[in-house]
PyMOL Python script that loads the backbone (N, CA, C, O; Angstrom):
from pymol import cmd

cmd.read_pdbstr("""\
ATOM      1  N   UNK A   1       0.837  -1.172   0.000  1.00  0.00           N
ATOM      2  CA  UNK A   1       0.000   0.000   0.000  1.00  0.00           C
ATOM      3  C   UNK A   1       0.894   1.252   0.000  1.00  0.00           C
ATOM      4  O   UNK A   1       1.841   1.461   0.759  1.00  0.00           O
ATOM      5  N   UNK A   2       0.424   2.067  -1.002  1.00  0.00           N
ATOM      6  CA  UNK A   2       1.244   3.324  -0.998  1.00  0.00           C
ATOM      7  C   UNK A   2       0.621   4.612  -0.029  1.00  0.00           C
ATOM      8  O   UNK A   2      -0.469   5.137  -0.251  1.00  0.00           O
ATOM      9  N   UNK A   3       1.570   5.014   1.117  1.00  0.00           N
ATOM     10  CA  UNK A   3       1.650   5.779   1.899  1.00  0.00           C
ATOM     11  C   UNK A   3       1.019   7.707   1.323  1.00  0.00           C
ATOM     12  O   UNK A   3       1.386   8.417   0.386  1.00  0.00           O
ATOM     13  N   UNK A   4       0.304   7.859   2.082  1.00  0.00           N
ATOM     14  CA  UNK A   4       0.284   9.440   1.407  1.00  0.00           C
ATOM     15  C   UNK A   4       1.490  10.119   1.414  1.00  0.00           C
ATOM     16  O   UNK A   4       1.578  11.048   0.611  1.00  0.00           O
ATOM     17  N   UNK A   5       2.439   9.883   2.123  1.00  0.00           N
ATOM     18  CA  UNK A   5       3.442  10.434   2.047  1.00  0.00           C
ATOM     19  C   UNK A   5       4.500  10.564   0.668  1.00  0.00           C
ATOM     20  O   UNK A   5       5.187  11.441   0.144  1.00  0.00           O
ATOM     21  N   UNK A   6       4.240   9.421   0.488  1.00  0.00           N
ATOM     22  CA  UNK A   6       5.212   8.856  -1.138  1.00  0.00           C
ATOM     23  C   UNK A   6       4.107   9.577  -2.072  1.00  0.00           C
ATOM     24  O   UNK A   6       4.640  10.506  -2.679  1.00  0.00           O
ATOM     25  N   UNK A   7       2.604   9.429  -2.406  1.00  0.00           N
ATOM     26  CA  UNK A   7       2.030  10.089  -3.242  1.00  0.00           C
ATOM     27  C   UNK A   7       1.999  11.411  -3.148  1.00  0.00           C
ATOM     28  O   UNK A   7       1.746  11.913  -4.243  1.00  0.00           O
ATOM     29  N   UNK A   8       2.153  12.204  -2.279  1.00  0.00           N
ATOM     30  CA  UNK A   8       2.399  13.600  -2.216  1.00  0.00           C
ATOM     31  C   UNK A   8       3.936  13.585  -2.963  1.00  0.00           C
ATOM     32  O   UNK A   8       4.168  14.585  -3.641  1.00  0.00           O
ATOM     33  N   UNK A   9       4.676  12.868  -2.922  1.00  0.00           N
ATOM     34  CA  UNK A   9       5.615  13.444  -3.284  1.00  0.00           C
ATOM     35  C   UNK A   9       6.230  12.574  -4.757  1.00  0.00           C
ATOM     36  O   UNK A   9       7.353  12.762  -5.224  1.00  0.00           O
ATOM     37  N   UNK A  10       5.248  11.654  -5.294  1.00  0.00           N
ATOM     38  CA  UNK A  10       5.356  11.222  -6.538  1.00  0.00           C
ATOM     39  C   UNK A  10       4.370  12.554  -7.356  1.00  0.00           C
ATOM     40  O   UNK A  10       4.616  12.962  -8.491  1.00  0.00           O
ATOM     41  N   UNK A  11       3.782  12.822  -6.895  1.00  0.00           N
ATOM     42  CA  UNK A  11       2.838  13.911  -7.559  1.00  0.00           C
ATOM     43  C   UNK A  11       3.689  15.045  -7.810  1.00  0.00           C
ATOM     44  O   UNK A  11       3.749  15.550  -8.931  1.00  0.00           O
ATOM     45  N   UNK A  12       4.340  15.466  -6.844  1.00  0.00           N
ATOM     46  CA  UNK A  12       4.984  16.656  -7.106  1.00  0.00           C
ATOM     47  C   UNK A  12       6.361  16.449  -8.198  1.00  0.00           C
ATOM     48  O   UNK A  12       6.744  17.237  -9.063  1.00  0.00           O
ATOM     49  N   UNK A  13       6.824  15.369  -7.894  1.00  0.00           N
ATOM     50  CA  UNK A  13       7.827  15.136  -8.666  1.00  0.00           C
ATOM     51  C   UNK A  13       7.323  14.989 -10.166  1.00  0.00           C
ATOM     52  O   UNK A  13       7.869  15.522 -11.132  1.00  0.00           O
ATOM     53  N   UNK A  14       6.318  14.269 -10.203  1.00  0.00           N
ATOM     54  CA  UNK A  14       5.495  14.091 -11.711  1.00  0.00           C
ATOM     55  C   UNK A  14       5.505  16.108 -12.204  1.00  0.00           C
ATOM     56  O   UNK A  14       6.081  16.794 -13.049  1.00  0.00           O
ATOM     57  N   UNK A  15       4.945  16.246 -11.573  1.00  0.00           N
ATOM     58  CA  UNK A  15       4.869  18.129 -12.069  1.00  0.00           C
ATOM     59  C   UNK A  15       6.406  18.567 -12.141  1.00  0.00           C
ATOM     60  O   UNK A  15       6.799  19.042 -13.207  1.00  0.00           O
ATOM     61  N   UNK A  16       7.341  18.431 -11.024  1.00  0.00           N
ATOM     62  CA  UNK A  16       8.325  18.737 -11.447  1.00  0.00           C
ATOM     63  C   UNK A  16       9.436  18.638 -12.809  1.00  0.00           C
ATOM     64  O   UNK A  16      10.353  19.350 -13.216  1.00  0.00           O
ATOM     65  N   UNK A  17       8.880  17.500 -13.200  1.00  0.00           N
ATOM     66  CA  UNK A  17       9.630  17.004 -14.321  1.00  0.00           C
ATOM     67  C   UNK A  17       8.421  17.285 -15.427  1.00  0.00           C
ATOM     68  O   UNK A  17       8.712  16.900 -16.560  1.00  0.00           O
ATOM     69  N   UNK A  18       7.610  17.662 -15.336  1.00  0.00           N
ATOM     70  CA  UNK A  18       7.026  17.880 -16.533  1.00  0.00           C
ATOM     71  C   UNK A  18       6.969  19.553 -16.923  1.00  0.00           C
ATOM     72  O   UNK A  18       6.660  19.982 -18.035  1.00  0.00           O
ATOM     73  N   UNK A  19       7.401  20.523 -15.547  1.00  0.00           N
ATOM     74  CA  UNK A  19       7.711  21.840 -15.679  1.00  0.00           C
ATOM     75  C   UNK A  19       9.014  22.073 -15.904  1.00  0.00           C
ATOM     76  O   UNK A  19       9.132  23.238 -16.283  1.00  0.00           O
ATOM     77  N   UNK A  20      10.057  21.516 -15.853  1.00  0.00           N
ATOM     78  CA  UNK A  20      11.089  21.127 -16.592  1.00  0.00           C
ATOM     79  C   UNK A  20      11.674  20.813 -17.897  1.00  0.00           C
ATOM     80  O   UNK A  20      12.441  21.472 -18.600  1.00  0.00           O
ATOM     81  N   UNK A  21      11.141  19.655 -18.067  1.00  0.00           N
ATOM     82  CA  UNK A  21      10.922  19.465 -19.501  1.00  0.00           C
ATOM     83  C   UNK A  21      10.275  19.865 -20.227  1.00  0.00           C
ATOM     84  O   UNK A  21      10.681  19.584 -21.355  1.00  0.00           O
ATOM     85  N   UNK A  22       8.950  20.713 -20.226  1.00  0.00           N
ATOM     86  CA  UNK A  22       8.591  21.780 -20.869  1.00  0.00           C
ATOM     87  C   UNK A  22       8.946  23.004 -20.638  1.00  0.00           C
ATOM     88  O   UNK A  22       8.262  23.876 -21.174  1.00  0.00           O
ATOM     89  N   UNK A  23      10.101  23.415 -19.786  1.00  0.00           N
ATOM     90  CA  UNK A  23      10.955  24.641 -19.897  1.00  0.00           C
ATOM     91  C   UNK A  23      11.638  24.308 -21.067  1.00  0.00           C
ATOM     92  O   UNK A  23      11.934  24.999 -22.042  1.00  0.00           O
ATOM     93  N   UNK A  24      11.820  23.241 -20.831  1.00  0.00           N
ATOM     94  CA  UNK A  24      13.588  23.382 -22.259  1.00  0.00           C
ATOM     95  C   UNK A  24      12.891  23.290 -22.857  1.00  0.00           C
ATOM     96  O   UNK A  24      12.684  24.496 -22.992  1.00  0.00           O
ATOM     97  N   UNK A  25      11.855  22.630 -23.765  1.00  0.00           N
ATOM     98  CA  UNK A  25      11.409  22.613 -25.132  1.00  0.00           C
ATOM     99  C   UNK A  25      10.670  23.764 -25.563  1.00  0.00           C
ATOM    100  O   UNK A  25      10.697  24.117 -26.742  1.00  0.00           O
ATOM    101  N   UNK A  26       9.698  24.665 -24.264  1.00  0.00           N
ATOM    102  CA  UNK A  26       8.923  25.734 -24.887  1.00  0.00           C
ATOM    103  C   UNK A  26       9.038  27.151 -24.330  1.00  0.00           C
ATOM    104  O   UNK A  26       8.266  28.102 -24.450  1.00  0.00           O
ATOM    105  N   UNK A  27      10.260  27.039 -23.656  1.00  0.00           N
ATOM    106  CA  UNK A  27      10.575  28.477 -22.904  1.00  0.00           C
ATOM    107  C   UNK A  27      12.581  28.703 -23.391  1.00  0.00           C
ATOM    108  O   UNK A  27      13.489  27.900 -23.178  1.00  0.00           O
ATOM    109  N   UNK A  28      12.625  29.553 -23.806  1.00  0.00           N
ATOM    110  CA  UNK A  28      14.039  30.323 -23.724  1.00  0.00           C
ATOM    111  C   UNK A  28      14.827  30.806 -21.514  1.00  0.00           C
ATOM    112  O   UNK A  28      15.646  31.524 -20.940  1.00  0.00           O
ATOM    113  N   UNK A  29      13.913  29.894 -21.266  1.00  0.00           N
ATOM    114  CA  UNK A  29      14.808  30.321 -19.577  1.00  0.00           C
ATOM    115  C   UNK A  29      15.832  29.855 -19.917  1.00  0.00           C
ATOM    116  O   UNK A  29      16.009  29.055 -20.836  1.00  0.00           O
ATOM    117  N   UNK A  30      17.010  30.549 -18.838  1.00  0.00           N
ATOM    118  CA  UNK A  30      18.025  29.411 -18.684  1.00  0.00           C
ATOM    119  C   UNK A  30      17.806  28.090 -18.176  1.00  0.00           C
ATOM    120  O   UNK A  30      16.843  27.533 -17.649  1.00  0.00           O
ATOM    121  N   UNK A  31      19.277  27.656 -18.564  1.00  0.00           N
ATOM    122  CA  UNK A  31      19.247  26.265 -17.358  1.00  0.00           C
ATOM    123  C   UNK A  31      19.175  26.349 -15.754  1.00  0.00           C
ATOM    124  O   UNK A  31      18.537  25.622 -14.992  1.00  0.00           O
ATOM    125  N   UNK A  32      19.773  27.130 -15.541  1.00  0.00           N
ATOM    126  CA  UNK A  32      19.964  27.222 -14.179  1.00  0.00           C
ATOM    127  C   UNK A  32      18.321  27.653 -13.605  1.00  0.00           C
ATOM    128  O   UNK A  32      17.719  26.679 -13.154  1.00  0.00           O
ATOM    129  N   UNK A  33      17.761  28.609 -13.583  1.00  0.00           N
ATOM    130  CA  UNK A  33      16.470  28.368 -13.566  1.00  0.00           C
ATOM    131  C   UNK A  33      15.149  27.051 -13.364  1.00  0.00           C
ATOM    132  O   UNK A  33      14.161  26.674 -12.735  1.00  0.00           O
ATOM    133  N   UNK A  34      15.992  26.820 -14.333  1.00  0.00           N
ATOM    134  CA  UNK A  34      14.805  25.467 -14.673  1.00  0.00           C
ATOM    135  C   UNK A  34      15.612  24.085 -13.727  1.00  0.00           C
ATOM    136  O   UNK A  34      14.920  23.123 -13.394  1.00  0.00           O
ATOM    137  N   UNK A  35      16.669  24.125 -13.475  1.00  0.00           N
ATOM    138  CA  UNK A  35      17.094  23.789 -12.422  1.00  0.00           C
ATOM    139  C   UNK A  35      16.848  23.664 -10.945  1.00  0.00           C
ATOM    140  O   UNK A  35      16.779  22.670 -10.223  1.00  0.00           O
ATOM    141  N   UNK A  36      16.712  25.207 -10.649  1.00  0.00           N
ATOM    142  CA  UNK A  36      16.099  25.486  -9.607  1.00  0.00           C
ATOM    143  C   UNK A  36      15.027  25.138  -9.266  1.00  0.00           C
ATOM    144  O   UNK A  36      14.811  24.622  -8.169  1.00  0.00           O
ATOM    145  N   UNK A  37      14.042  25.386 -10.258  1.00  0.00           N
ATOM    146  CA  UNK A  37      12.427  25.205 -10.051  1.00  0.00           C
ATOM    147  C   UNK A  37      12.449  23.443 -10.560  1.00  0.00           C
ATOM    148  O   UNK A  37      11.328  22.971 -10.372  1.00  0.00           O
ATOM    149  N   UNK A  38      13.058  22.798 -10.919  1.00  0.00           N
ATOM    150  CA  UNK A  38      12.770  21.283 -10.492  1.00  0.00           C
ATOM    151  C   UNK A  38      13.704  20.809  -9.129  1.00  0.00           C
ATOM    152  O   UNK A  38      13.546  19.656  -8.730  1.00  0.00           O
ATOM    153  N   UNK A  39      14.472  21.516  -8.569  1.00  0.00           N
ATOM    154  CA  UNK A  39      14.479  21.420  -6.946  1.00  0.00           C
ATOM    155  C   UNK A  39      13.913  21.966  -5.901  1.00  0.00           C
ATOM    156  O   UNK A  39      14.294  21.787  -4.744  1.00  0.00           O
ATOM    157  N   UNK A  40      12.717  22.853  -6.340  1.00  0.00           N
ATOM    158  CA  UNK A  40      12.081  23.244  -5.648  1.00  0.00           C
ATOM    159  C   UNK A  40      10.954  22.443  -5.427  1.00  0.00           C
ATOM    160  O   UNK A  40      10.602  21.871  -4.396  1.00  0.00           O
ATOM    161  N   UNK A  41      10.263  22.493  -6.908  1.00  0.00           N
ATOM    162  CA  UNK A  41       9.185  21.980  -7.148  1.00  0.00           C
ATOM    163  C   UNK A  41       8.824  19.969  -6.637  1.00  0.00           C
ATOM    164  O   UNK A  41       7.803  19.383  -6.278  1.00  0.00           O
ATOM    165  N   UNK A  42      10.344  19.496  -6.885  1.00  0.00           N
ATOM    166  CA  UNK A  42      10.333  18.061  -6.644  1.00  0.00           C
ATOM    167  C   UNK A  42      11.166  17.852  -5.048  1.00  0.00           C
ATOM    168  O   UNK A  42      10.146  17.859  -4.358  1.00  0.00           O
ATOM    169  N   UNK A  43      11.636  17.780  -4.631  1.00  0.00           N
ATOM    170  CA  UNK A  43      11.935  18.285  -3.364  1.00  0.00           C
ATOM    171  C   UNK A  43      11.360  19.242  -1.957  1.00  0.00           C
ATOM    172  O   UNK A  43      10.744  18.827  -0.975  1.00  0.00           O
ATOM    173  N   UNK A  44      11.734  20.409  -2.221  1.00  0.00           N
ATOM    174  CA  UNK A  44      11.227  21.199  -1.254  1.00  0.00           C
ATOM    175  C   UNK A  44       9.775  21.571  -1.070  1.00  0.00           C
ATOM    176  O   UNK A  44       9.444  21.583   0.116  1.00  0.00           O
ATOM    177  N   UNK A  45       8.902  21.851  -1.856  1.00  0.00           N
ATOM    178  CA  UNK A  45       7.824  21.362  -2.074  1.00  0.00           C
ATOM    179  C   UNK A  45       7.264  20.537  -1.299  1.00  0.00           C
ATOM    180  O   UNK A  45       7.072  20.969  -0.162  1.00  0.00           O
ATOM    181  N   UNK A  46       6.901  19.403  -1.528  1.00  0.00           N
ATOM    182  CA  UNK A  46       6.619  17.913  -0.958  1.00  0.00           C
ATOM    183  C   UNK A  46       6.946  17.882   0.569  1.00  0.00           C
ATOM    184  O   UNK A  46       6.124  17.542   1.420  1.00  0.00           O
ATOM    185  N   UNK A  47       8.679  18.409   0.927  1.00  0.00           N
ATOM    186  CA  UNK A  47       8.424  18.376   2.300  1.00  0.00           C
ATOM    187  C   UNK A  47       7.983  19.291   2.772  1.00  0.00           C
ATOM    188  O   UNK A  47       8.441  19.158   3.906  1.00  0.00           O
ATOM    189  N   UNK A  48       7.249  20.439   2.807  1.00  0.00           N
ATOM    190  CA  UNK A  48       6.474  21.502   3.031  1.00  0.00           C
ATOM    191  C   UNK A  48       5.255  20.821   3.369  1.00  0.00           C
ATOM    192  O   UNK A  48       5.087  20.585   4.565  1.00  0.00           O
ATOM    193  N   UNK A  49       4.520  20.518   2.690  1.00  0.00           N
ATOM    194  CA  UNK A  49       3.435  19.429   2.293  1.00  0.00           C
ATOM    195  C   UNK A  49       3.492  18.300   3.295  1.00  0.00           C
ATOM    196  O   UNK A  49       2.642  18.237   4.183  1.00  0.00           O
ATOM    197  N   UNK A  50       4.239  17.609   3.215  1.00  0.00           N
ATOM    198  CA  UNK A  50       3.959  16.640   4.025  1.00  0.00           C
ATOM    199  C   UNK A  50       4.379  16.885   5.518  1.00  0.00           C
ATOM    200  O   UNK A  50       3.993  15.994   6.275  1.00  0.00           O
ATOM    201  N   UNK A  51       5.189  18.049   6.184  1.00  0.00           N
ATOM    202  CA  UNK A  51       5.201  18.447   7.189  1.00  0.00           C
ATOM    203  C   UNK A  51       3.661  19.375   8.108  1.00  0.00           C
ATOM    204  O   UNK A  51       3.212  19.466   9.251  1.00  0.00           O
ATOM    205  N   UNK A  52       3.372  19.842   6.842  1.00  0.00           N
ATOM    206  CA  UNK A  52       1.808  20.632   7.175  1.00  0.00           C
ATOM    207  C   UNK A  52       0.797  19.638   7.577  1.00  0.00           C
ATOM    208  O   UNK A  52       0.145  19.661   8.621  1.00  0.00           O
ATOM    209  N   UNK A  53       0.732  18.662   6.527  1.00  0.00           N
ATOM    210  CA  UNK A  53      -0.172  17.559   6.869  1.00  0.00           C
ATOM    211  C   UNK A  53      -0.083  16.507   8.059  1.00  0.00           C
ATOM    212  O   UNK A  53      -0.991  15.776   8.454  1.00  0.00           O
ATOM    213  N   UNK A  54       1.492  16.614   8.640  1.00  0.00           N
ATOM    214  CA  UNK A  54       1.565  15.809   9.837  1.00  0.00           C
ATOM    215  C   UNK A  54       1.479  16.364  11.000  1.00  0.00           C
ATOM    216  O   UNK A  54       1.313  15.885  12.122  1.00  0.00           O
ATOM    217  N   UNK A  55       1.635  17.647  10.544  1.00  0.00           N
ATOM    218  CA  UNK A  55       1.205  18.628  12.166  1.00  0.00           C
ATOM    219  C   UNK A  55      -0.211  18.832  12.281  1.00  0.00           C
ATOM    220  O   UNK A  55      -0.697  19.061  13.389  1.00  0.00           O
ATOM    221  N   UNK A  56      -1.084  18.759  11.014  1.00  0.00           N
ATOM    222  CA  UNK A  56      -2.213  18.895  10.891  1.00  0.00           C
ATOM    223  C   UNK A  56      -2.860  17.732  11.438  1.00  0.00           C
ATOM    224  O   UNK A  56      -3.944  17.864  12.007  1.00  0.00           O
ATOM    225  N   UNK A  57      -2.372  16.734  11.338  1.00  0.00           N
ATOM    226  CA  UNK A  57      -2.997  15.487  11.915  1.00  0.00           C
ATOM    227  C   UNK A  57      -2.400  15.036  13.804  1.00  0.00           C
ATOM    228  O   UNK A  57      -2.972  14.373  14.669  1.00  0.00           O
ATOM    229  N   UNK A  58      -1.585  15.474  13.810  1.00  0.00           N
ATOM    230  CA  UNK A  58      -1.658  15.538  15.464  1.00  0.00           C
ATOM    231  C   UNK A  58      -2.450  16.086  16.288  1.00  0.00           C
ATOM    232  O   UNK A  58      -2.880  15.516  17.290  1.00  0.00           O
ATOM    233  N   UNK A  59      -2.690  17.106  15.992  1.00  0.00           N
ATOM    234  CA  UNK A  59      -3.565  18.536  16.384  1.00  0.00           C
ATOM    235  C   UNK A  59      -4.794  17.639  16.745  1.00  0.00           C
ATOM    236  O   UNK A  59      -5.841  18.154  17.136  1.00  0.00           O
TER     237      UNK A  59
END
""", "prot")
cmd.dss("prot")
cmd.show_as("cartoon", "prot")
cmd.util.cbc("prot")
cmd.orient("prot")
């Protein structure tokens, strides 16, 4: 059984890599940019998310 924890953060990673890879093919950003925002987006993100939701559920 998959944990909400892993689907929060297969989800985000799914977006991350698809805002990524449609940087390089349909945006002139740099790399570094698009870099950033798939370590944000797939990473930092998610644990944001899943820290909110575990304080939310203690409460």
């Amino acid at each position: 059984m998959v944990s909400r924890e892993n689907k929060v953060v297969g989800g985000f990673v799914a977006v991350a890599m698809a805002l990524t890879f449609g940087g390089f093919w349909l945006t002139d950003l740099p790399d570094e940019i698009l870099m950033v925002l798939l370590f944000f987006v797939g990473v930092v993100a998610p644990m944001v998310v899943n820290n909110y939701l575990d304080t939310r559920e203690s409460v």
